[in-house]
Backbone of each chain as nested JSON, in Angstrom:
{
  "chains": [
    {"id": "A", "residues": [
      {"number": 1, "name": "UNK", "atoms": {"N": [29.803, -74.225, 76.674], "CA": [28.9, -73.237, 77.221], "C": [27.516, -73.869, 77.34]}},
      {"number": 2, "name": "UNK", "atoms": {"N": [26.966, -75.139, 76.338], "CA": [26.05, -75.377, 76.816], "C": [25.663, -75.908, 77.923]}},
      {"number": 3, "name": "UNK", "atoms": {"N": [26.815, -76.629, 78.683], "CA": [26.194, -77.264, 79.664], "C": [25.891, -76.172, 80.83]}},
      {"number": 4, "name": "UNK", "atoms": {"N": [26.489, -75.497, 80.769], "CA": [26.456, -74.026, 81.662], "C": [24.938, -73.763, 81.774]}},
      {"number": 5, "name": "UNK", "atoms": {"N": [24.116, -73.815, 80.714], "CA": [22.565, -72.938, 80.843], "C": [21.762, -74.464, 80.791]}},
      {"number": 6, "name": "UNK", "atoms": {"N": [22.526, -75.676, 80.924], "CA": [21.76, -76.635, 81.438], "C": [21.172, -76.25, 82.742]}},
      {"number": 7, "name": "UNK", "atoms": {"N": [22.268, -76.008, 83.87], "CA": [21.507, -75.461, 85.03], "C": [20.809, -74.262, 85.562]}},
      {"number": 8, "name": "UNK", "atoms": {"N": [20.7, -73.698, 83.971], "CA": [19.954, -72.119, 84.458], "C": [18.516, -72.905, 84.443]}},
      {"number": 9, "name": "UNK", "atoms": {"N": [17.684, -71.517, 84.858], "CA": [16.226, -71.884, 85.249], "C": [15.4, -72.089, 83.721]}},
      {"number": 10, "name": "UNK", "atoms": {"N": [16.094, -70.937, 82.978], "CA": [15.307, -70.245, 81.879], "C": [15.973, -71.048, 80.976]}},
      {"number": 11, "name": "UNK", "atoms": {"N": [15.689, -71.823, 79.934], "CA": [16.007, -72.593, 78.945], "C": [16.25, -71.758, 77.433]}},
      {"number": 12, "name": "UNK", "atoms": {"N": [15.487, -70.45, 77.807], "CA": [15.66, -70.01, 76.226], "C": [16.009, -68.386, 76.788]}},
      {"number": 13, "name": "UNK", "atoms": {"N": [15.424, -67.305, 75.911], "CA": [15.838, -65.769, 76.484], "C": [13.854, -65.686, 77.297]}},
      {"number": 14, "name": "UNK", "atoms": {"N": [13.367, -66.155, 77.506], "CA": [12.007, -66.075, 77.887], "C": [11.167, -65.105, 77.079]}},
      {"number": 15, "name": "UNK", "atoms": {"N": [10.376, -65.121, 77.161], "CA": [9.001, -63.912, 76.613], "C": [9.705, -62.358, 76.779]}},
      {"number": 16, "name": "UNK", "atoms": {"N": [9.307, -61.574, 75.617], "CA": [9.143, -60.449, 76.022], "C": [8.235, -59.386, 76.55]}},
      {"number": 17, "name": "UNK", "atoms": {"N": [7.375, -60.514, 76.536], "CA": [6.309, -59.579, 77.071], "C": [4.906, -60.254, 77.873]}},
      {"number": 18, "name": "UNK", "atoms": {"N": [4.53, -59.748, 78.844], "CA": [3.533, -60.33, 79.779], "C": [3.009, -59.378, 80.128]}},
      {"number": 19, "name": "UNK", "atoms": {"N": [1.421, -59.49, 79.687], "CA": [0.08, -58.627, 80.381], "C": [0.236, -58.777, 81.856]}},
      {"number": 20, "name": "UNK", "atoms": {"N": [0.634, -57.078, 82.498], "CA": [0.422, -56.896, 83.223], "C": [-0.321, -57.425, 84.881]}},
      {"number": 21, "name": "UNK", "atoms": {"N": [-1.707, -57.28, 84.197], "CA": [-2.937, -58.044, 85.258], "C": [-2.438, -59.567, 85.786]}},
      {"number": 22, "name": "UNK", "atoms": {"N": [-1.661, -60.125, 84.598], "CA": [-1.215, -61.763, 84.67], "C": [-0.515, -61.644, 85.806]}},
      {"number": 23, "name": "UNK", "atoms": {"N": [-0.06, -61.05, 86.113], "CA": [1.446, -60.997, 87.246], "C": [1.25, -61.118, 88.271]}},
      {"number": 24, "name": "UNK", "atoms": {"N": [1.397, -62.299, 88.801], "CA": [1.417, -62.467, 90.398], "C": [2.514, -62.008, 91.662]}},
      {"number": 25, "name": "UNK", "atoms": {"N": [3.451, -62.557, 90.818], "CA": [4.573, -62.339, 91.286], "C": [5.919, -62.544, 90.173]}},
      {"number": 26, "name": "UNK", "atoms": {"N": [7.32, -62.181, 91.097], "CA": [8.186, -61.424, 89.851], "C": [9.414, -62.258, 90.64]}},
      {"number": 27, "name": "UNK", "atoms": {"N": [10.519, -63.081, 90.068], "CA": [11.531, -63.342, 90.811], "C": [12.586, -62.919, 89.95]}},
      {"number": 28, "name": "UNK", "atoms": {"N": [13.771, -62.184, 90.915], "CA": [15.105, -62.308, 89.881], "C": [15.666, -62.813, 90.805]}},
      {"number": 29, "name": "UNK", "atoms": {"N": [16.728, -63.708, 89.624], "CA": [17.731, -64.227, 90.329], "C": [19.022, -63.6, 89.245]}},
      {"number": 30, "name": "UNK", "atoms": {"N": [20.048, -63.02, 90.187], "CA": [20.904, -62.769, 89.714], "C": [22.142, -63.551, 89.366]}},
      {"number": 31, "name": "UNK", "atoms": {"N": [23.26, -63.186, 88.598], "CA": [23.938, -64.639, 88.224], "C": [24.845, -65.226, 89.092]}},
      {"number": 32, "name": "UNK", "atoms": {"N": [24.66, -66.576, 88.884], "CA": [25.162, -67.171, 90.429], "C": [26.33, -68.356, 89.355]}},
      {"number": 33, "name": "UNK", "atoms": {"N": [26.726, -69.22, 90.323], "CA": [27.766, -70.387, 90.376], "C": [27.341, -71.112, 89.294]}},
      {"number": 34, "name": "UNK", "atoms": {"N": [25.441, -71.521, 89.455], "CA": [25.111, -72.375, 88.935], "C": [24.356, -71.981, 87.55]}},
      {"number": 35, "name": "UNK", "atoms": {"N": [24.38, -70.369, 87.076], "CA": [23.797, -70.053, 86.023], "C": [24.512, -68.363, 85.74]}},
      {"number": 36, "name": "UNK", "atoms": {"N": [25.155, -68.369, 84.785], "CA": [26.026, -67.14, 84.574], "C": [24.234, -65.718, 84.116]}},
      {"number": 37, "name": "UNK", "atoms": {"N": [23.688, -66.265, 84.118], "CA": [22.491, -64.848, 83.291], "C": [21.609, -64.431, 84.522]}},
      {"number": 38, "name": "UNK", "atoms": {"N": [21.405, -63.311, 84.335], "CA": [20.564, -63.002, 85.176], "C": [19.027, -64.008, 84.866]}},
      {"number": 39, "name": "UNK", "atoms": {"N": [18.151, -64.085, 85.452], "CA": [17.307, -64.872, 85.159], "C": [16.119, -64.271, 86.157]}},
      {"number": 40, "name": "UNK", "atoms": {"N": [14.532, -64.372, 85.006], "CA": [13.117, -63.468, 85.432], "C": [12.477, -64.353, 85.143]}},
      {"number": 41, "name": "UNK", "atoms": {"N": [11.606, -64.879, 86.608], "CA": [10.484, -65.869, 86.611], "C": [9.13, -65.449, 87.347]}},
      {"number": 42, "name": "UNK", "atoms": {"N": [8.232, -65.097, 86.317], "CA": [7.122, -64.749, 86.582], "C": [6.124, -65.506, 87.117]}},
      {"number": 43, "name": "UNK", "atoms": {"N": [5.206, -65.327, 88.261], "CA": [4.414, -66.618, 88.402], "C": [3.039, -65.719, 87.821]}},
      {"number": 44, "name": "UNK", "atoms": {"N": [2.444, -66.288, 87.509], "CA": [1.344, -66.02, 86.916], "C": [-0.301, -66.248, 87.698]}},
      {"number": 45, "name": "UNK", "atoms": {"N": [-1.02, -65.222, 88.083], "CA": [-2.0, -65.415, 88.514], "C": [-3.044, -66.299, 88.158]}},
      {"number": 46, "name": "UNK", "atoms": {"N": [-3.788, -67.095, 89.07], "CA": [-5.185, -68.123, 88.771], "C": [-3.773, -69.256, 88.752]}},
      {"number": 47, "name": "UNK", "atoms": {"N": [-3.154, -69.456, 89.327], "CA": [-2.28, -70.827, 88.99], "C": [-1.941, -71.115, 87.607]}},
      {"number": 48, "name": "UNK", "atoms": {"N": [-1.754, -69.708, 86.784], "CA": [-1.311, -70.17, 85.24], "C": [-0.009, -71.124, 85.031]}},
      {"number": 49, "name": "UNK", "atoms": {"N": [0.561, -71.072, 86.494], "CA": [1.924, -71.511, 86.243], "C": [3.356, -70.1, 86.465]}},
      {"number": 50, "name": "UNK", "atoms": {"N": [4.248, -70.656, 85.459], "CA": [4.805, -69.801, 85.435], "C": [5.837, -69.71, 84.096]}},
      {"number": 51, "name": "UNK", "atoms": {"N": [6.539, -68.393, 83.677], "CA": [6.825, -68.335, 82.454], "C": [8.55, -67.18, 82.6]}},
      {"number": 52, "name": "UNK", "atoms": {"N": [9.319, -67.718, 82.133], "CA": [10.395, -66.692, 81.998], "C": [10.414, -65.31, 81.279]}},
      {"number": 53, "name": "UNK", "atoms": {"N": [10.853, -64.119, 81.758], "CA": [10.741, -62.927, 81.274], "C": [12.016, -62.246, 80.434]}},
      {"number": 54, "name": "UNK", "atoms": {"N": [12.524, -62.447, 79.199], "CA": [13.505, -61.658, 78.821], "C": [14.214, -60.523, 79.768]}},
      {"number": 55, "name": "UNK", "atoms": {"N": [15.247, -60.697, 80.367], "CA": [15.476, -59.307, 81.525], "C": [15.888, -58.234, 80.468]}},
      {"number": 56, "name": "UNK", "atoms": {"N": [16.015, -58.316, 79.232], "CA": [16.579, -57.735, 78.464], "C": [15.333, -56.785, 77.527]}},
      {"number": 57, "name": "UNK", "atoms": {"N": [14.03, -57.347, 77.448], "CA": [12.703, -56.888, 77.097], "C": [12.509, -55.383, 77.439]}},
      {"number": 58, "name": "UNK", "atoms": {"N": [12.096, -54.481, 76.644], "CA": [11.546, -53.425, 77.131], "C": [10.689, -53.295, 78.329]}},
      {"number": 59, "name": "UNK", "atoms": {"N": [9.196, -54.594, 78.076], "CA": [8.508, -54.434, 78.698], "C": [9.29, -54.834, 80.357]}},
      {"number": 60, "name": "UNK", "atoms": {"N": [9.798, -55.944, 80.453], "CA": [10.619, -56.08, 81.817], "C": [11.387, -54.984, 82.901]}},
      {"number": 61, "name": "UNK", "atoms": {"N": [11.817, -54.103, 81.503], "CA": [12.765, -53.115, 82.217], "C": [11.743, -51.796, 82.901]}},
      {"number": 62, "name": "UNK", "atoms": {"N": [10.725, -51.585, 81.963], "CA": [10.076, -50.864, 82.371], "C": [8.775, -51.156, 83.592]}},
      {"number": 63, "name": "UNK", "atoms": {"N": [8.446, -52.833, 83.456], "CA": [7.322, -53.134, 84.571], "C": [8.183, -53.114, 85.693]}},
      {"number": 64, "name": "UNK", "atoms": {"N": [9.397, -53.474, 85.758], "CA": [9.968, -53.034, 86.651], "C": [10.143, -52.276, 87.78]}},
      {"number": 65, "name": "UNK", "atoms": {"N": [10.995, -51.042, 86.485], "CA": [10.869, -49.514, 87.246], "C": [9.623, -49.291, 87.709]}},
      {"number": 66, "name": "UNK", "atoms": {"N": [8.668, -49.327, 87.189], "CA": [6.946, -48.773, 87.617], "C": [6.938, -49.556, 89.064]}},
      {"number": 67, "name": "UNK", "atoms": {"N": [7.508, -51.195, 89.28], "CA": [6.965, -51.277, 90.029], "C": [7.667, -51.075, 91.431]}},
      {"number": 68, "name": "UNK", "atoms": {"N": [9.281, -50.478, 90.975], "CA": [9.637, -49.945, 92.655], "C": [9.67, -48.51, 92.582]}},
      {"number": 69, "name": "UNK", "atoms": {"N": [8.812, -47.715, 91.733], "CA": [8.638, -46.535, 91.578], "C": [7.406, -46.251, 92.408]}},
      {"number": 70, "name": "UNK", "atoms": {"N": [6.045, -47.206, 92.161], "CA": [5.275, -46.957, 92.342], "C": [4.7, -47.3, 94.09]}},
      {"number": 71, "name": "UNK", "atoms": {"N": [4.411, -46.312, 95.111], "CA": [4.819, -46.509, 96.358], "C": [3.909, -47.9, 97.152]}},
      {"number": 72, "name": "UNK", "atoms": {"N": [2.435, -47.645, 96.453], "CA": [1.122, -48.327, 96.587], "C": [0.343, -47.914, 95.807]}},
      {"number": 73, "name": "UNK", "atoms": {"N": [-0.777, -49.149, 95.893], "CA": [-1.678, -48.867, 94.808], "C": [-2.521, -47.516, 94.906]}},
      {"number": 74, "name": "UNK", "atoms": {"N": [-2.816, -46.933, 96.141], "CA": [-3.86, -46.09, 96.546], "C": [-3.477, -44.739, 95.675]}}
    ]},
    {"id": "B", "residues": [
      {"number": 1, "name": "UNK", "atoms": {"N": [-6.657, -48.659, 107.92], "CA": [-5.509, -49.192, 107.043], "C": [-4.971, -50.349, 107.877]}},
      {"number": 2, "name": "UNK", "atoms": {"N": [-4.831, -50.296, 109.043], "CA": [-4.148, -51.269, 110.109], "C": [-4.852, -52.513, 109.511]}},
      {"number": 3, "name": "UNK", "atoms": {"N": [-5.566, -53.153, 109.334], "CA": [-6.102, -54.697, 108.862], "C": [-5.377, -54.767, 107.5]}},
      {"number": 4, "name": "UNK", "atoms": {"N": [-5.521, -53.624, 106.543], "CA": [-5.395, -54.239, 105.224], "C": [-3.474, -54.63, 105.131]}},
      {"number": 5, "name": "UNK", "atoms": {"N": [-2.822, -53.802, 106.025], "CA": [-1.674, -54.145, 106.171], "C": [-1.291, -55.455, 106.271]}},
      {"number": 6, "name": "UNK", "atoms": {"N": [-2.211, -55.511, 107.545], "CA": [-2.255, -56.622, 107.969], "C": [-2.256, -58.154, 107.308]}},
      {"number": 7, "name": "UNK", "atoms": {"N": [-2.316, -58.035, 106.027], "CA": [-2.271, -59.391, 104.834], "C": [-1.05, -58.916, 104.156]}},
      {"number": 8, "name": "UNK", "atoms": {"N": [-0.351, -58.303, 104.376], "CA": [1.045, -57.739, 103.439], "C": [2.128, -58.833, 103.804]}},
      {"number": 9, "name": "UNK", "atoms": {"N": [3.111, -58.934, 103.01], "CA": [3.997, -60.24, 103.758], "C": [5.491, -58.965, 104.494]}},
      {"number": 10, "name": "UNK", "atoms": {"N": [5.474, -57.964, 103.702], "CA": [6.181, -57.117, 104.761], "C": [5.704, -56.239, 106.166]}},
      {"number": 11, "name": "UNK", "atoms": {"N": [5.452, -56.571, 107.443], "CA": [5.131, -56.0, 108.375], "C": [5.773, -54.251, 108.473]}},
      {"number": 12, "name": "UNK", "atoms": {"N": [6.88, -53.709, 107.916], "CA": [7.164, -52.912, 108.14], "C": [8.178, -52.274, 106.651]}},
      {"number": 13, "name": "UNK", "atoms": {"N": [8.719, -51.375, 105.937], "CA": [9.16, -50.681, 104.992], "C": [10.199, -51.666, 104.547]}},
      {"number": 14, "name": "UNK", "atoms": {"N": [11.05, -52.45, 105.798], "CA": [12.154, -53.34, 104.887], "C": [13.154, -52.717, 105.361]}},
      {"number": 15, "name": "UNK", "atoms": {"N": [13.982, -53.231, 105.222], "CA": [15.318, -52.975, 105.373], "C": [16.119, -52.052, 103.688]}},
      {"number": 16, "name": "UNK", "atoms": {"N": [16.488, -51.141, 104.038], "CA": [17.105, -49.992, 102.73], "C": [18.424, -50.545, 102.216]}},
      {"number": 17, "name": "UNK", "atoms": {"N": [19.392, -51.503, 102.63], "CA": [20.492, -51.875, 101.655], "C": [20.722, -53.324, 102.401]}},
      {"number": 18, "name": "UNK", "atoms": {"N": [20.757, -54.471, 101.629], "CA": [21.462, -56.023, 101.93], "C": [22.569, -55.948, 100.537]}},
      {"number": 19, "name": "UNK", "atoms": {"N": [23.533, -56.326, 101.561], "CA": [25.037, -56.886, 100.589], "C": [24.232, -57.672, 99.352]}},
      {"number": 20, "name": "UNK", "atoms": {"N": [24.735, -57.124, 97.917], "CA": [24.553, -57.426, 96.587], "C": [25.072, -59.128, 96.967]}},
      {"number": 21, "name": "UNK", "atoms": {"N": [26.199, -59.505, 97.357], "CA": [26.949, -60.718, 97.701], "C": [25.974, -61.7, 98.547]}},
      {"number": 22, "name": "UNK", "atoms": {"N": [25.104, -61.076, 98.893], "CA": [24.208, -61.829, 99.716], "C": [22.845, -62.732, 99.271]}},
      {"number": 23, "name": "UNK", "atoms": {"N": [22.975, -61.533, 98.156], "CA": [21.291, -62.395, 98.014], "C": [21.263, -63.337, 96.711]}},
      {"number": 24, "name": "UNK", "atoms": {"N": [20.71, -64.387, 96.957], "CA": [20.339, -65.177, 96.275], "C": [18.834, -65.091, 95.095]}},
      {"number": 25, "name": "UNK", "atoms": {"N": [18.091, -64.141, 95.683], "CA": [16.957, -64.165, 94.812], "C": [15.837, -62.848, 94.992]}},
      {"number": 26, "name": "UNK", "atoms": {"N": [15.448, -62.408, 94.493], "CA": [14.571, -61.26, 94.765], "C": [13.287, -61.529, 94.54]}},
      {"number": 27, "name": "UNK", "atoms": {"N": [11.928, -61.275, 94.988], "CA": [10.587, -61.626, 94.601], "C": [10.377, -60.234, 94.592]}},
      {"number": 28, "name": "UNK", "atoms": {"N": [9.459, -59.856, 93.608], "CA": [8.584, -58.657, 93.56], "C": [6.914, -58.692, 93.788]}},
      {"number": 29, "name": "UNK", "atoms": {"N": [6.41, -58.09, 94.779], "CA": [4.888, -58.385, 94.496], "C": [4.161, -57.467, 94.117]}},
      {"number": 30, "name": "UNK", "atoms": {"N": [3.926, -56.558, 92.956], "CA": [3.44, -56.106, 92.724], "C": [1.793, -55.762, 93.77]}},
      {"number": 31, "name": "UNK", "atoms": {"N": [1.19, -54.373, 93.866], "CA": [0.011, -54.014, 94.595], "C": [-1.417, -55.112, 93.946]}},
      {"number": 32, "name": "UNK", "atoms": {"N": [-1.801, -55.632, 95.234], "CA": [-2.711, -56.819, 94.844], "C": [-4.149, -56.4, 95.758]}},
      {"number": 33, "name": "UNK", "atoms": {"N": [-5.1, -57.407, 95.616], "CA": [-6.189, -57.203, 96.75], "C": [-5.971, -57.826, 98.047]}},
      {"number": 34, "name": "UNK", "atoms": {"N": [-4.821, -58.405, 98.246], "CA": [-4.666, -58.606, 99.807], "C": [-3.22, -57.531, 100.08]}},
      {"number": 35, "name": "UNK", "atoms": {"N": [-2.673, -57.129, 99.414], "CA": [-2.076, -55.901, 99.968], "C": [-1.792, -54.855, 99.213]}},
      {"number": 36, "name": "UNK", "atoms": {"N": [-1.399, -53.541, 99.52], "CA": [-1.959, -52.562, 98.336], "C": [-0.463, -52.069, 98.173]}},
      {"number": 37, "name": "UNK", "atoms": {"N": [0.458, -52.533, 98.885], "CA": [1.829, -51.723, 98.42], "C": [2.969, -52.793, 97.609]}},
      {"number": 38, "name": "UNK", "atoms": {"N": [4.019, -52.487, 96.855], "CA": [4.428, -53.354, 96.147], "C": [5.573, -53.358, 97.394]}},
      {"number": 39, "name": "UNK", "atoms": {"N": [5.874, -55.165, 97.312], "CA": [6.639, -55.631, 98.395], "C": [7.69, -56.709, 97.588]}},
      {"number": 40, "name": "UNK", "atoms": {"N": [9.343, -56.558, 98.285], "CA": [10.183, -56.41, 97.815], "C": [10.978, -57.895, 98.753]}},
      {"number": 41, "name": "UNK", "atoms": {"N": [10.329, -58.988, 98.502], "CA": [11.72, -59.943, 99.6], "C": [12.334, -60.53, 98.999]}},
      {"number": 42, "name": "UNK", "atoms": {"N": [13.632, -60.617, 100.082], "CA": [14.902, -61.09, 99.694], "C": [15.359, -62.068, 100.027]}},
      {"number": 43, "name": "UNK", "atoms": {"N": [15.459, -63.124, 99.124], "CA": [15.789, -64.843, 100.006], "C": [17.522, -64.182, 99.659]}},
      {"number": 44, "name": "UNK", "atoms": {"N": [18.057, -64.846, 101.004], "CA": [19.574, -64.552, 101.206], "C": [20.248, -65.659, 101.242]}},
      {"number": 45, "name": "UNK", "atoms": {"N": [21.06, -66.065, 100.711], "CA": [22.392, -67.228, 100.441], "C": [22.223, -68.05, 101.75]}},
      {"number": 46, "name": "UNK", "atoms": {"N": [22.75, -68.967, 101.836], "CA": [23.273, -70.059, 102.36], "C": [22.149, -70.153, 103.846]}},
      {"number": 47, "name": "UNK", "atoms": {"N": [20.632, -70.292, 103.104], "CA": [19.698, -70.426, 104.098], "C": [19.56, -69.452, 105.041]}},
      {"number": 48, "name": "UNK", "atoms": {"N": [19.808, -68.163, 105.042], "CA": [19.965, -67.4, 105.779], "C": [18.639, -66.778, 106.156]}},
      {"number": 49, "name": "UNK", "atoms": {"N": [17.59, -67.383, 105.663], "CA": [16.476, -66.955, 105.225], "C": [15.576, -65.635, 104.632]}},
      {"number": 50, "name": "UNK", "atoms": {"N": [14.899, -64.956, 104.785], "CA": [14.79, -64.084, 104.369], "C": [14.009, -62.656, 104.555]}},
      {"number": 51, "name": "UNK", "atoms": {"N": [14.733, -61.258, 103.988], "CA": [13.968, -60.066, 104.264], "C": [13.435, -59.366, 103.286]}},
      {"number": 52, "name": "UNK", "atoms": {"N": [12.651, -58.221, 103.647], "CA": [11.577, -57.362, 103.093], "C": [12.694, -55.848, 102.698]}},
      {"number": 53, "name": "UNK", "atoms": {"N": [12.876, -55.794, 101.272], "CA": [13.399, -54.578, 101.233], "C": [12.827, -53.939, 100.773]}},
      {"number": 54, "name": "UNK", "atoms": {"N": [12.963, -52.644, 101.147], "CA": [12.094, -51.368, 100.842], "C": [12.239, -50.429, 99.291]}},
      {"number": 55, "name": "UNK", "atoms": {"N": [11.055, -50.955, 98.715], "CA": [10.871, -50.803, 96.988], "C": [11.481, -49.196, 96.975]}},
      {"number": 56, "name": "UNK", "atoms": {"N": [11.262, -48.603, 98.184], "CA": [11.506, -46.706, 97.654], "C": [13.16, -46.577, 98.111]}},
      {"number": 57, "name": "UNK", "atoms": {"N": [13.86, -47.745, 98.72], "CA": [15.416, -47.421, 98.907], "C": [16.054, -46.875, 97.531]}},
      {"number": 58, "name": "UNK", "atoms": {"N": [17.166, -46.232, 97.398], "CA": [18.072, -46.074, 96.78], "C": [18.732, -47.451, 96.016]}},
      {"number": 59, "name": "UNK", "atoms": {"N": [18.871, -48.167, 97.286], "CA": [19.614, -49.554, 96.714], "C": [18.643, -50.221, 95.895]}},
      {"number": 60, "name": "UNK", "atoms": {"N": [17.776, -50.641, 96.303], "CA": [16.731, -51.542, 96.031], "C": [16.485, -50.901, 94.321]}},
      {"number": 61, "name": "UNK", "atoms": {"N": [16.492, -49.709, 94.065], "CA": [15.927, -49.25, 92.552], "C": [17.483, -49.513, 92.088]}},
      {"number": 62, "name": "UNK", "atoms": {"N": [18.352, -49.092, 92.847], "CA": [19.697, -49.501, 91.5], "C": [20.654, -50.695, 91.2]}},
      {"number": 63, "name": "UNK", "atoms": {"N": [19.593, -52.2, 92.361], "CA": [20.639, -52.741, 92.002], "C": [19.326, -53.808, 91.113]}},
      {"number": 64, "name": "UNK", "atoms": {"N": [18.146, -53.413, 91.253], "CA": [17.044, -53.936, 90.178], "C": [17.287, -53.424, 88.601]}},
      {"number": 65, "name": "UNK", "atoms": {"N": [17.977, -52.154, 88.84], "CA": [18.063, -51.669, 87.582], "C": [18.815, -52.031, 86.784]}},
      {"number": 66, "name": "UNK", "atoms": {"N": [20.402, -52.562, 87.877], "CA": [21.523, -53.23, 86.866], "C": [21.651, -54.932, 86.95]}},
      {"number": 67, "name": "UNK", "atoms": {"N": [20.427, -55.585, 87.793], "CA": [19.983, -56.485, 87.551], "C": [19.618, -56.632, 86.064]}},
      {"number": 68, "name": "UNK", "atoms": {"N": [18.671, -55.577, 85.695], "CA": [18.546, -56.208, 84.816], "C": [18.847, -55.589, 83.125]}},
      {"number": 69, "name": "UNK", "atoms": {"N": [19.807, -54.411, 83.783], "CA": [20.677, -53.97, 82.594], "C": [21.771, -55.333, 82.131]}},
      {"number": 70, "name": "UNK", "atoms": {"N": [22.233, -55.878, 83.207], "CA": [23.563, -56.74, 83.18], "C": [22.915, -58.163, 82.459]}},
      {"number": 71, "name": "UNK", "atoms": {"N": [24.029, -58.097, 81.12], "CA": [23.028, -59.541, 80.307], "C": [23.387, -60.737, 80.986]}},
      {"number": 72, "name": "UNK", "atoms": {"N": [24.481, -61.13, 81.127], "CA": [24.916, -62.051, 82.292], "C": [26.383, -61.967, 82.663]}},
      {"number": 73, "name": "UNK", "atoms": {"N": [27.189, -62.726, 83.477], "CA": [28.183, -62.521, 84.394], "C": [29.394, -62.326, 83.35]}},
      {"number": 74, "name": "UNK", "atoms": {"N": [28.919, -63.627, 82.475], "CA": [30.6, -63.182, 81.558], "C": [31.579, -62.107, 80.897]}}
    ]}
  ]
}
């Protein structure tokens, strides 16, 4: 099984949690050929880089929902 | 409103359901200062390149949801 999450993105279960404001952008990739886990890659605003998101995290499940709940900012 | 749209990377609401089998990756963009609505694209398998799905579909909230209910494939 390890070589299996050799080719995932996320090396560990990622962070559970990321300030909001940080969030640039949000990728899922769902599980494919080359990585059985779902997998959450956050890019991080100001060029912080970027950081994996526990899909399993409270905070994930819920920034989530808020954010295809929420229609626009206005 | 017509200009501020105008920096959005979705021109129009998106498309409301793409085959689960299809997509390869989801980006979320959360409401920013170059666009104010949260925007939803979909890079699709085998270079197919990619569309804008619409954060308020039906599909779009339930297959984010068991995205990321589902711990991984096994």
């Amino acid at each position: 099984q390890r070589d299996t999450l050799a080719r995932c993105r996320c090396q560990d279960e990622g962070t559970n949690v990321i300030h909001p404001n940080r969030i640039q952008r949000l990728e899922v990739y769902p599980p494919s050929a080359s990585c059985p886990n779902v997998e959450i890659i956050v890019t991080l605003k100001d060029n912080r880089g970027q950081k994996c998101l526990n899909p399993e995290s409270k905070f994930a499940k819920n920034y989530i929902k808020s954010a295809i709940k929420k229609r626009s900012a206005e």
